[in-house]
C-alpha positions as CSV (number, residue, x, y, z in Angstrom):
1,X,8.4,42.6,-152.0
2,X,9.0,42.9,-155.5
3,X,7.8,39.7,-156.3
4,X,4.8,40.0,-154.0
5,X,3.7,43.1,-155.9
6,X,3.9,41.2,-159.4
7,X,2.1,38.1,-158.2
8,X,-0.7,39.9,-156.4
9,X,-1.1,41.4,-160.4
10,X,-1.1,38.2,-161.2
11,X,-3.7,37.4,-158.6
12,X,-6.2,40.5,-159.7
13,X,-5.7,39.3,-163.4
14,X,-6.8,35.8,-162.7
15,X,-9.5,36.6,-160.3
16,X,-10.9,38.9,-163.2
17,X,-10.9,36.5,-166.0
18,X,-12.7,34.0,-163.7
19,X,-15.5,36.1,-162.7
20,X,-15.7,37.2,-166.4
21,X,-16.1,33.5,-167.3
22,X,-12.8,32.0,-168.6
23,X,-12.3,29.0,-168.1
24,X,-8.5,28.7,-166.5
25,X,-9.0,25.5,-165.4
26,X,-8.5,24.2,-168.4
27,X,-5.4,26.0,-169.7
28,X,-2.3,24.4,-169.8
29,X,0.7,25.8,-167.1
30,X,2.4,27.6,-170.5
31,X,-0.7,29.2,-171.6
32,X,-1.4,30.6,-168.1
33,X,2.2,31.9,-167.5
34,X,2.0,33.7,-171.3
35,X,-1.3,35.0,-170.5
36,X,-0.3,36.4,-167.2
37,X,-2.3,33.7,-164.9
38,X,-1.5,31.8,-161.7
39,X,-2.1,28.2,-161.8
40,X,-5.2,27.2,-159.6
41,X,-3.1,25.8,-156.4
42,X,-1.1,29.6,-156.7
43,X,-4.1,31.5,-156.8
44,X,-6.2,29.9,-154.0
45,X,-3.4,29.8,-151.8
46,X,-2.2,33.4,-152.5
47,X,-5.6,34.5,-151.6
48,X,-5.8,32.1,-148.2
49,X,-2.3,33.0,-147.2
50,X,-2.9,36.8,-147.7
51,X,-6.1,36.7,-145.8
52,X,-4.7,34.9,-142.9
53,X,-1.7,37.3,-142.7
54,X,-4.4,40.5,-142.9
55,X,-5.7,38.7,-139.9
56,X,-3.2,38.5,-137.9
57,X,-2.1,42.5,-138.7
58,X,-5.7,43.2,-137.4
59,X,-5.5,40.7,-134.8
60,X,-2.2,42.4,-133.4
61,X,-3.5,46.1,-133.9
62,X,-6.7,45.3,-132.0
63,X,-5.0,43.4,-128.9
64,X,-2.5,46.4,-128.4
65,X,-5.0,48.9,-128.6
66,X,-7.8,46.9,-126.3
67,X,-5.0,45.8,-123.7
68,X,-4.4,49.9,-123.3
69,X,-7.3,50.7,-123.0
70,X,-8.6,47.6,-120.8
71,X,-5.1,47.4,-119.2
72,X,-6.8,45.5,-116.5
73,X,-8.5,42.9,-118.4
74,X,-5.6,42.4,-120.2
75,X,-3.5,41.2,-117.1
76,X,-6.6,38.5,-116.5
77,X,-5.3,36.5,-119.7
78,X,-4.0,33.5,-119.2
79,X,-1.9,31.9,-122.3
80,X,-3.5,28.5,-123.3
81,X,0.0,27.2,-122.6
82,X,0.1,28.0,-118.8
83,X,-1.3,24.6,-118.0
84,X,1.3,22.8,-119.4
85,X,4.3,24.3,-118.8
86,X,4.6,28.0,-117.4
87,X,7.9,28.1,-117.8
88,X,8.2,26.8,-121.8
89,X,5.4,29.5,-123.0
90,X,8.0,31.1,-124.5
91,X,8.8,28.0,-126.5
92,X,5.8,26.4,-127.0
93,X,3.8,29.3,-128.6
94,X,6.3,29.5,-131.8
95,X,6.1,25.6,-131.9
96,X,2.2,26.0,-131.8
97,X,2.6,28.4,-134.6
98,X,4.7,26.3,-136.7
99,X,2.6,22.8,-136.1
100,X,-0.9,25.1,-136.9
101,X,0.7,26.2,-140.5
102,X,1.9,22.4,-141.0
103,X,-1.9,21.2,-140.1
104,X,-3.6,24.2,-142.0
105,X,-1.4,23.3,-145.1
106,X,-2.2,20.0,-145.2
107,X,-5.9,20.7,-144.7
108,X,-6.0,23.0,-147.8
109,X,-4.4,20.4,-149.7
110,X,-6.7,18.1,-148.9
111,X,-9.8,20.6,-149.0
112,X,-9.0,21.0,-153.2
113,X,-9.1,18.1,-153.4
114,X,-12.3,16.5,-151.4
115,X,-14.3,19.4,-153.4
116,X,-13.0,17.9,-156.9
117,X,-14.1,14.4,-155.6
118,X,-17.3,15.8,-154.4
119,X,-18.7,17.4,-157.0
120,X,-18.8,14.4,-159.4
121,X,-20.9,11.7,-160.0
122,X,-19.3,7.9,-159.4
123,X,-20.1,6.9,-162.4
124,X,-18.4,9.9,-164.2
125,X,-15.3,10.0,-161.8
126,X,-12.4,9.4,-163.7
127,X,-8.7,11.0,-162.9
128,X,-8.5,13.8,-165.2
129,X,-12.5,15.0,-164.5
130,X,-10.8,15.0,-160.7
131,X,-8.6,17.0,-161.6
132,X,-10.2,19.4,-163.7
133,X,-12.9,19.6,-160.9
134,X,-10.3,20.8,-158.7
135,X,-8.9,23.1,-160.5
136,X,-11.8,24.9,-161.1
137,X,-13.1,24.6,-157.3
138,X,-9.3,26.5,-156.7
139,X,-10.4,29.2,-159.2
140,X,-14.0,29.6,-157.9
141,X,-13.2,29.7,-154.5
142,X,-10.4,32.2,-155.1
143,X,-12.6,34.6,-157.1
144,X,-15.6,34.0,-155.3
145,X,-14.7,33.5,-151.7
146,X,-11.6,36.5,-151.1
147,X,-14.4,39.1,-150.1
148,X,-17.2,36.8,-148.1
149,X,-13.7,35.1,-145.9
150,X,-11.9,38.5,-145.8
151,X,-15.3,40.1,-144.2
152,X,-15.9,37.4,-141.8
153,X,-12.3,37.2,-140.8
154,X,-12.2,40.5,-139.6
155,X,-15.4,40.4,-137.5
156,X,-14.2,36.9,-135.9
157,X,-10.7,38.7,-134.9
158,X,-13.1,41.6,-133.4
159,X,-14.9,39.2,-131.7
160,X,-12.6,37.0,-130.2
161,X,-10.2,40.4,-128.6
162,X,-13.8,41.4,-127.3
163,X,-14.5,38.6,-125.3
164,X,-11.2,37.0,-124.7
165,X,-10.3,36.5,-121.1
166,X,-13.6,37.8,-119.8
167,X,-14.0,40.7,-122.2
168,X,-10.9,42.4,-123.3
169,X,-13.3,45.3,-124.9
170,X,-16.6,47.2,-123.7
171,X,-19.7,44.5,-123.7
172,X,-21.4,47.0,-126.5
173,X,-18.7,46.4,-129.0
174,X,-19.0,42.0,-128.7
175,X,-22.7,42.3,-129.3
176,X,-22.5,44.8,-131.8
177,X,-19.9,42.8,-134.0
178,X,-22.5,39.8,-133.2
179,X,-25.0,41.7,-134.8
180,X,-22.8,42.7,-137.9
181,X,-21.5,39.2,-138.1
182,X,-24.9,37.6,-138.8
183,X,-25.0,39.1,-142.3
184,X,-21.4,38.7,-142.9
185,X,-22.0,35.0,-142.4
186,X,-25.2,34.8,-144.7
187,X,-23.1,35.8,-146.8
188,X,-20.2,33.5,-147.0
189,X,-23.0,30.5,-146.3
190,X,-24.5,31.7,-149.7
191,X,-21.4,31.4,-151.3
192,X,-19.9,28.5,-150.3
193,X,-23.0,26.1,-150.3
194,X,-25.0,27.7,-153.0
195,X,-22.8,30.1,-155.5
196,X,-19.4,27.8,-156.0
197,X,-21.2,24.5,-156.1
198,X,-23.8,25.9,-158.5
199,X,-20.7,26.6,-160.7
200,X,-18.5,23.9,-159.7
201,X,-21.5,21.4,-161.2
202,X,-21.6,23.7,-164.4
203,X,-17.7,22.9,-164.7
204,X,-19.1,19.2,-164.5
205,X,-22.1,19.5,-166.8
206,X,-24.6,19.2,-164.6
207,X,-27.2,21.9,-165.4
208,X,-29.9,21.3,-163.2
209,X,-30.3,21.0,-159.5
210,X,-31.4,17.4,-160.0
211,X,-28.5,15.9,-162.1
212,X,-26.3,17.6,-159.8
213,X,-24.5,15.2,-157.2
214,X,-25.6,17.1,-154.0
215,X,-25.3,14.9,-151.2
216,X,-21.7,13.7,-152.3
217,X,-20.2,17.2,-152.2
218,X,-21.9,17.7,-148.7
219,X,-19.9,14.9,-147.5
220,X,-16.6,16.1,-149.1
221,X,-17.5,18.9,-147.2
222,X,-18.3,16.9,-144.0
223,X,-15.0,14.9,-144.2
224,X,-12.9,18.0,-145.2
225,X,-14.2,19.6,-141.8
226,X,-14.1,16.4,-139.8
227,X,-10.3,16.0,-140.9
228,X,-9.0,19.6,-140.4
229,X,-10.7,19.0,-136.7
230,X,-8.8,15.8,-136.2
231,X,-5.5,17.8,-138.0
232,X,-6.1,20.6,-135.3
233,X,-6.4,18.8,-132.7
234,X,-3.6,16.5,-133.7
235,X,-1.7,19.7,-133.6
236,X,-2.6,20.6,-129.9
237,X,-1.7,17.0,-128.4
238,X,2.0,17.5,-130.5
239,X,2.7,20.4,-128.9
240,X,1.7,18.8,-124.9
241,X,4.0,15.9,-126.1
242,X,6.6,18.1,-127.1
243,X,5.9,20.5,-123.7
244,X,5.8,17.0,-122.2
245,X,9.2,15.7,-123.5
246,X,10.9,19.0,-122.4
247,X,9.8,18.6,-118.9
248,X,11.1,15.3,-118.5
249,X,14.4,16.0,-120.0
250,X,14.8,18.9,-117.7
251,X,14.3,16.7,-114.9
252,X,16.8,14.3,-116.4
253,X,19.6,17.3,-115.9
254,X,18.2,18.1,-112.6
255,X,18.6,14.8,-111.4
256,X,22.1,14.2,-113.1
């Protein structure tokens, strides 16, 4: 806990030097640890991890208190896992768990780096401008993205325990979150397709919309989606396999 505490200082210490223009992404790892910095991969995942587990806190909160007070509703939930094996839910949902994480890591991984690619020019593409570029996406997305994902994260958990299962809440509260999601949205939309690739190309020297290599950083952005699709699904058809496996093994003993 400790050490949670000193990195999310760390965390607030970074995010504040990036919003007040430093450029981080091109300190060295000893300049960053003596100036009380996290390196770009540490910050951006601190701040996706912590979101996530917020999530799930509020996720948990909101599905106890909506399955007491819609005890009914509640009961007309099915687990996603039914279908496969009834009897392996128990399994199968920490398994699910375990494969999402392995998929979602490897997606932000690859995410960093797609936006680095992206946001060059071919001609200008070399290793170390890669790299550079993805470090600073890291940093801007860290700074600029915790509030815009936080806010729609927490309207998308509201949203999903009000209509799960035929509506776990009162009708009123899913359209009302609707409505409060729209702006929440904007929001992030602004950010991620206009306010961190304005900067991101800034980073790159590329000062005007023009020079700027537009259409190659939507398609990082296309692939990165396409491939944390593919990385989700992947993830789905593992855990049927697995479900699969455990079936026919237990007929195996049956039969012996």
């Amino acid at each position: 806990m400790t050490d949670w505490f000193g990195k999310l200082r760390r965390f607030r210490a970074t995010r504040q030097a990036i919003l007040d223009g430093e450029c981080l992404w091109d300190y060295d790892s000893e300049r960053l640890v003596k100036e009380g910095y996290l390196g770009p991969w540490s910050f951006d995942r601190f701040k996706t991890f912590n979101i996530l587990f917020f999530l799930l806190v509020v996720g948990a909160v909101v599905g106890a208190v909506l399955s007491a007070l819609y005890p009914g509703a509640s009961a007309v939930s099915r687990n996603k896992f039914e279908a496969i094996h009834p009897e392996l839910v128990p399994l199968l949902e920490p398994v699910s768990k375990l494969v999402a994480a392995g998929w979602f890591c490897i997606a932000f991984w690859l995410s960093g780096f797609l936006m680095g690619w992206g946001s060059i020019k071919p001609e200008d593409s070399t290793p170390e401008r890669r790299g550079r570029a993805t470090k600073a996406y890291l940093y801007l997305d860290g700074a600029h993205g915790l509030w815009p994902q936080l806010s729609w994260g927490v309207f998308a958990v509201l949203w999903f325990y009000n209509n799960r299962a035929g509506a776990l809440g009162p009708a009123w509260a899913a359209t009302a979150t609707i409505f409060i999601m729209f702006p929440v949205f904007c929001w992030q939309a602004y950010v991620n397709a206009k306010k961190i690739p304005e900067l991101l190309f800034r980073v790159n020297h590329y000062f005007t919309r023009d020079d700027a290599p537009w259409s190659r950083l939507v398609l990082a952005y296309v692939i990165a989606g396409v491939a944390t699709w593919a990385l989700q699904m992947a993830s789905v058809v593992l855990v049927a396999v697995f479900a699969y496996a455990l079936q026919g093994l237990e007929h195996v003993v049956k039969f012996k």
